[in-house]
C-alpha distance (Angstrom), angle and dihedral (degrees) to the residues before:
residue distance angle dihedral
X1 . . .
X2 3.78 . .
X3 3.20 107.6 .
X4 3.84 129.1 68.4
X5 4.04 120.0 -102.3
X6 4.07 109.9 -110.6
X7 3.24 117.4 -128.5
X8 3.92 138.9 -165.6
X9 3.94 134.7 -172.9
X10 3.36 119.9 -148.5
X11 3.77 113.4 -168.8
X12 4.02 112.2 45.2
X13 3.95 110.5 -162.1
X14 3.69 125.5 114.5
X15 3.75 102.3 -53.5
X16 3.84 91.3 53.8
X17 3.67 94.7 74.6
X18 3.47 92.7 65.7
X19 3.99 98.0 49.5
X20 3.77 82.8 38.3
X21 4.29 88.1 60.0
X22 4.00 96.8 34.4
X23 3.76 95.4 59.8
X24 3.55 91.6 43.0
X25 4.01 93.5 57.1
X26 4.18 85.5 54.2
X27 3.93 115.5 92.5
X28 3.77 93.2 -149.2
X29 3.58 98.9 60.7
X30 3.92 146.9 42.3
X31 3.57 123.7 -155.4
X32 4.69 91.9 -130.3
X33 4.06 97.6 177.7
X34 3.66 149.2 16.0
X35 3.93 131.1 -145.3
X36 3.85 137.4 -165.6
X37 3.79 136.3 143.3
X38 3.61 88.5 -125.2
X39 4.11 99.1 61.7
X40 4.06 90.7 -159.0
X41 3.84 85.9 66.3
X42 3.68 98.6 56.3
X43 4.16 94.6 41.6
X44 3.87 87.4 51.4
X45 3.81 98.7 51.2
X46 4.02 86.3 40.9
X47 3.83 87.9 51.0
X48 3.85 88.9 48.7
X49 3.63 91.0 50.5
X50 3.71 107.5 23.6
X51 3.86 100.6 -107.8
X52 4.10 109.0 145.5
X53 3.82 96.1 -177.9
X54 4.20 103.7 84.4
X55 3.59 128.6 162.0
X56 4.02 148.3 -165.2
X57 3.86 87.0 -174.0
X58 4.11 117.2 69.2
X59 3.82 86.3 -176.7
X60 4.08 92.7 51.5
X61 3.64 92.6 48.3
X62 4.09 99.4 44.9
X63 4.17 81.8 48.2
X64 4.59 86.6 48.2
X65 3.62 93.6 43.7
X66 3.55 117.5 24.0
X67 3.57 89.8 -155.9
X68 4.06 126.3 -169.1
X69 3.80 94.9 -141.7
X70 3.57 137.2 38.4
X71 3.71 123.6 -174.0
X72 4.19 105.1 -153.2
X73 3.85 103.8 -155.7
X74 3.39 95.0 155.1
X75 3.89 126.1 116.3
X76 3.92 115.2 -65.9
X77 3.65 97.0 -109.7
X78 3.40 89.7 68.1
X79 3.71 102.9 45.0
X80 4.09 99.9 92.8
X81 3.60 90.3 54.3
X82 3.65 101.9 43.3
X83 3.62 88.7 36.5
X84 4.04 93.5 54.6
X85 4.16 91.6 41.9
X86 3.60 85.0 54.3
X87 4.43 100.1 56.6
X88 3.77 88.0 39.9
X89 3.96 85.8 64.3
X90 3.59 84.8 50.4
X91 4.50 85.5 -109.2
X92 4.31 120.1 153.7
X93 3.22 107.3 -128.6
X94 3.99 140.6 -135.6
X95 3.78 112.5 -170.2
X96 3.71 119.9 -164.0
X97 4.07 120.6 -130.6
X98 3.06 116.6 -66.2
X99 3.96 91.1 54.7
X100 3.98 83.8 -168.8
X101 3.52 150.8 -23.6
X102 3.48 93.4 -106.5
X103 3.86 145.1 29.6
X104 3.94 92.8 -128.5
X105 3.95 82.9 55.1
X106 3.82 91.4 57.8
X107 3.21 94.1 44.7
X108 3.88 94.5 55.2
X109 3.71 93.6 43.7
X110 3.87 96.4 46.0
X111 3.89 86.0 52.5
X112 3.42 94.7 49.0
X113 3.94 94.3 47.1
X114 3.85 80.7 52.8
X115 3.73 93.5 52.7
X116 3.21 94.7 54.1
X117 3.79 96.7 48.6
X118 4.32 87.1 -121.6
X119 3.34 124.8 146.4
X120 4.13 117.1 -118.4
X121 3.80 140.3 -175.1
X122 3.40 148.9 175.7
X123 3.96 131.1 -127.4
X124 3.85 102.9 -111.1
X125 3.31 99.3 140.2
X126 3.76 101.4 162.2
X127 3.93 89.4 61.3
X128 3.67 86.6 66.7
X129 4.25 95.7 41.0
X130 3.73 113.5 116.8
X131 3.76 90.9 -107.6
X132 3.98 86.2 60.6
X133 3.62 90.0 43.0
X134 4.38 98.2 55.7
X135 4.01 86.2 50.0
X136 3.46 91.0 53.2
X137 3.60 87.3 47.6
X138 3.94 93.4 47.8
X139 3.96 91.4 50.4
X140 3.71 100.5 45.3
X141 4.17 83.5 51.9
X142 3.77 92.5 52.1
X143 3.68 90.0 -112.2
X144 3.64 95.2 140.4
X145 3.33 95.7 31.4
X146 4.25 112.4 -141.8
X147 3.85 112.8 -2.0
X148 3.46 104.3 -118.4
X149 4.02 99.6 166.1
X150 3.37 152.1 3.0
X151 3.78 144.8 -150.2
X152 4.15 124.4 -167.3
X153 3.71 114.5 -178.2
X154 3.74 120.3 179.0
X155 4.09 121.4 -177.6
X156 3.70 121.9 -150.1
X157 3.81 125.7 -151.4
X158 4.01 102.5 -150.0
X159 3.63 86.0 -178.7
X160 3.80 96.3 65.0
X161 3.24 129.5 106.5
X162 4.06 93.1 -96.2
X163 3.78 89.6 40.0
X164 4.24 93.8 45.7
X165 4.45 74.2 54.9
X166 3.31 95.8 56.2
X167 4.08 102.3 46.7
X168 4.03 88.1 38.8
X169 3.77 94.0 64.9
X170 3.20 128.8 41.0
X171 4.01 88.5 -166.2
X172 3.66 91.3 63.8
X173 3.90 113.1 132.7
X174 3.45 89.7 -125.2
X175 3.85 96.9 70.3
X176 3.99 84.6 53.7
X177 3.84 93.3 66.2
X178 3.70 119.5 94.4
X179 3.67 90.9 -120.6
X180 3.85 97.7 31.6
X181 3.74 112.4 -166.7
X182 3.69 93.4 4.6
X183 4.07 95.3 58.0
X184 3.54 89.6 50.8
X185 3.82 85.5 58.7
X186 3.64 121.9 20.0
X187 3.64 98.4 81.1
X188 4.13 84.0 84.8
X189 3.67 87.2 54.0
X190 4.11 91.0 51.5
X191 3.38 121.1 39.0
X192 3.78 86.1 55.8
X193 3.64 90.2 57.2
X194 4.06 103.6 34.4
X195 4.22 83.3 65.4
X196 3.40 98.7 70.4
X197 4.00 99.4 25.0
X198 4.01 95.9 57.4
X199 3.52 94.2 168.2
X200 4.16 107.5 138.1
X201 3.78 103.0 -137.1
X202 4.54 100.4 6.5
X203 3.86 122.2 -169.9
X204 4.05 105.6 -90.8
X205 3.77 129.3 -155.8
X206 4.09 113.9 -176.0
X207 3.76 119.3 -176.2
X208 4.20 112.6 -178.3
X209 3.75 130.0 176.2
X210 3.50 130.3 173.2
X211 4.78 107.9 -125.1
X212 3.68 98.8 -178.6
X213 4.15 112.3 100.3
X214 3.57 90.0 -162.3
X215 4.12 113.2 108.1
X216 3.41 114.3 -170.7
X217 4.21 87.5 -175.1
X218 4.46 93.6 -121.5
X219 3.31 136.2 79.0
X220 4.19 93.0 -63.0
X221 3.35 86.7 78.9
X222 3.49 98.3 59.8
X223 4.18 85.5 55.4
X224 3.98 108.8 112.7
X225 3.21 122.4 -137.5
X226 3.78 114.5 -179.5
X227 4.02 118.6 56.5
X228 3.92 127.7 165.6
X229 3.56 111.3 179.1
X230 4.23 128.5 -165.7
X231 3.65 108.7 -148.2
X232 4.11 113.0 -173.3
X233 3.44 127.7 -171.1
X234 3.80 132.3 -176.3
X235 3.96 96.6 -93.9
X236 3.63 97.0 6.4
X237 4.03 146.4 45.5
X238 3.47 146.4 -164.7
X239 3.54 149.6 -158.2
X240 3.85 129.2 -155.9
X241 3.52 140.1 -170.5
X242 3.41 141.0 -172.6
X243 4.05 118.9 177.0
X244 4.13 128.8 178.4
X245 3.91 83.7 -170.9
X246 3.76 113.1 39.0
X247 3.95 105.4 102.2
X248 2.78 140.7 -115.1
X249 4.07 86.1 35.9
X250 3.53 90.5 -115.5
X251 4.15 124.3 -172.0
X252 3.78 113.0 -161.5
X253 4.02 148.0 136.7
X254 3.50 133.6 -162.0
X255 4.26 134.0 -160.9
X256 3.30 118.3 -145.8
X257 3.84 101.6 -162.1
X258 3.81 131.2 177.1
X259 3.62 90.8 -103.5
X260 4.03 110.6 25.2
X261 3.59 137.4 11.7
X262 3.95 112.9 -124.3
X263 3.79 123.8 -154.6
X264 3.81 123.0 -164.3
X265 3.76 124.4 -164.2
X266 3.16 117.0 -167.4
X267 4.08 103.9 -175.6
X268 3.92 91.2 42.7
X269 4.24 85.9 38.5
X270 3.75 87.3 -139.7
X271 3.74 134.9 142.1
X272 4.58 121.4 -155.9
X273 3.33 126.0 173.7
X274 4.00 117.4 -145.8
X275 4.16 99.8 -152.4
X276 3.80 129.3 -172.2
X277 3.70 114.4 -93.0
X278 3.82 124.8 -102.0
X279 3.48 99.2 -174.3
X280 3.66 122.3 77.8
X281 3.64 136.3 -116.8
X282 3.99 121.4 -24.3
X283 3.73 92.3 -5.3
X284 3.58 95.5 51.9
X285 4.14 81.0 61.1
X286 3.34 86.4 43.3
X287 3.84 104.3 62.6
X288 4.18 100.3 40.7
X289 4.19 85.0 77.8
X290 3.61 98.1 56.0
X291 4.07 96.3 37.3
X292 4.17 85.0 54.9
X293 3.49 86.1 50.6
X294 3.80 92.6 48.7
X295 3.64 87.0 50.0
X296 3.68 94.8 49.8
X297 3.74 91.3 51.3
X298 3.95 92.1 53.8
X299 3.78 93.9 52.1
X300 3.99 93.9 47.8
X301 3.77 88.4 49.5
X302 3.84 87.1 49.9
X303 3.61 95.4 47.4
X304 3.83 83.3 53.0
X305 3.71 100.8 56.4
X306 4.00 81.3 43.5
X307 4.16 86.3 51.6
X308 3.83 84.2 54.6
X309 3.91 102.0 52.8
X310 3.44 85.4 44.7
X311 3.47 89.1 -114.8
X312 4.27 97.6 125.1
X313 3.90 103.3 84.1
X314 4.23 132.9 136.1
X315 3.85 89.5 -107.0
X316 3.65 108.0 46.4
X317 3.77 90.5 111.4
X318 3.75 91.4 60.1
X319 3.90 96.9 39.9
X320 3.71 87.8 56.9
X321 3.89 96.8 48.1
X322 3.72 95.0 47.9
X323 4.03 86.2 41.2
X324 3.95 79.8 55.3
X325 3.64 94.6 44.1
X326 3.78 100.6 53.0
X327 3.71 89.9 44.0
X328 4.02 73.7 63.2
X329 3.28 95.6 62.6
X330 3.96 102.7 37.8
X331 4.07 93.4 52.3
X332 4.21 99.9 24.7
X333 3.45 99.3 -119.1
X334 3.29 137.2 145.6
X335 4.33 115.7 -66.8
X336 3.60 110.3 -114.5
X337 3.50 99.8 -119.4
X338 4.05 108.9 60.2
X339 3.83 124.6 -123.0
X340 3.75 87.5 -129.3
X341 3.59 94.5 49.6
X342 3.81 89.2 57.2
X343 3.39 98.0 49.8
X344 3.88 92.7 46.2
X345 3.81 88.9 59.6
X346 3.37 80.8 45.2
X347 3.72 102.9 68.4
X348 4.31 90.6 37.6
X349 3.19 85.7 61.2
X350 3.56 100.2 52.7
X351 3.32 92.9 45.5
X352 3.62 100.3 49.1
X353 3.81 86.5 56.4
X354 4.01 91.4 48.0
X355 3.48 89.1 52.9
X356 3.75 96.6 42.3
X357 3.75 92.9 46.6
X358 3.80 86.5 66.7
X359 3.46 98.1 44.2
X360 3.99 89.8 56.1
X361 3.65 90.7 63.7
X362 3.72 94.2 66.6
X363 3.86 82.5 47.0
């Protein structure tokens, strides 16, 4: 295939930009129109990144365009819909996390992506960010040994700027999900721990409570914001947290492995090991502090070298999926993010929020 895949984004806030830039770094495709209900959104994020074609009208443009992808980074109520217009004209499509409100939504689009014999993915861009990518490494080499469990923590700043949005309006979109802040969000927290705990349907403990003294007296108040969640699976387990008030707003996982621990950062993009050790007594406590350190040193120098190829940036997890996901589409091969996976986070997530909506009426 000579020519380059065309590609349109429909939806034009914050998180645009970044799909906006990823596309445009790839050889094989070109980023042709932009779409948002608002048409001031879509000519500003042209402007920004020289894109003429903008739209109000996501039926107009598909019909203008005929574009092979579309990149949905629109709210999640509107994902199905957009999502479903999108096949029918025959479109790819990338759909940002949340895939959908629901799990009976996901299950209707993936089915009628499969139908329709197009290709489909979700926006879990962390799965693919070079901390994701060395543990991968380090399990498929036997590094670790067995997985055996595994920790996701994800920190959220309610005082930034999308945080300050979501307390200042009680008409945000957010507070119309059925998990609210946590939907918007716990897909980091997930997909990191659904890879090594495969189980279809595992046995799921939620436990939510809302921190902030604040009451605003409207529905914001009812908005959680503090979840740990115990996922357990038939050879494997989990443990997940997501905080608004742990600092620093920290975003991390860790693999405890029959041979090695792993730890993941993914703010410092680093990778340690924590090893058993082989030394006895007092100098066997000893040593662990200066190996860490060792460790530490290697991974700074390789996020230097990175730094210098231009190759350490905040998106690097997303560039790579969609890079993965085009490649998709050019040879036929499989998307890089699994239907089943999908619709496993899926179903956590809907139960999560079942349990959690009873748990906020003793709240």
């Amino acid at each position: 295939m000579t020519e380059k895949l065309k590609t349109v984004i429909v939806g034009c806030g914050q998180i645009a930009d970044g799909h906006i830039s990823e596309v445009q770094k790839l050889e094989q495709a070109e980023v042709v129109a932009l779409c948002d209900r608002e048409l001031l959104m879509a000519k500003q994020a042209g402007a920004r990144y020289g894109i003429s074609s903008c739209y109000d009208d996501f039926e107009q443009m598909l019909e203008q365009h005929r574009p092979d992808v579309v990149h949905i980074t629109t709210p999640p109520q509107a994902h199905l819909q957009l999502a479903t217009m999108a096949i029918d004209a025959g479109c790819h499509v990338y759909v940002e996390k949340p895939f959908t409100p629901t799990y009976a939504e996901t299950e209707k689009l993936i089915e009628h992506a499969e139908k329709r014999q197009r290709k489909l993915t979700i926006g879990h861009i962390y799965y693919f960010d070079p901390p994701a990518l060395r543990i991968r490494e380090l399990v498929e080499q036997g590094v670790l040994g067995e997985p055996i469990h595994v920790e996701s923590f994800y920190g959220y700043n309610l005082a930034g700027p999308f945080g300050r949005a979501i307390l200042g309006n009680g008409t945000h979109w957010v507070h119309r999900l059925p998990g609210k802040l946590f939907q918007n969000n716990i897909d980091h927290l997930l997909n990191k721990v659904t890879e090594f705990v495969p189980d279809e349907r595992p046995t799921i403990q939620v436990f939510g409570d809302i921190r902030r003294n604040t009451r605003i007296g409207d529905i914001r108040d009812r908005m959680p914001d503090e979840l740990r969640i115990m996922i357990r699976g038939e050879s494997t387990s989990a443990y997940a947290t997501f905080s608004s008030h742990i600092k620093p707003t920290a975003h991390f996982m860790r693999l405890y492995g029959t041979r090695n621990i792993a730890h993941a950062d993914f703010v410092a993009r680093t990778v340690v090991l924590e090893q058993e050790p082989t030394l006895p007594s007092a100098i066997g406590r000893l040593l662990p502090a200066f190996r860490m350190g060792r460790q530490y040193r290697r991974e700074g120098w390789r996020n230097v070298r990175r730094f210098a190829r231009s190759d350490f940036h905040f998106f690097a997890g997303m560039h790579n999926l969609i890079a993965r996901f085009y490649d998709s589409i050019l040879h036929d091969t499989a998307p890089p993010i699994s239907h089943r996976d999908i619709r496993r986070i899926g179903w956590i997530m809907d139960e999560i929020f079942r349990q959690l909506e009873e748990q906020m009426k003793t709240l």
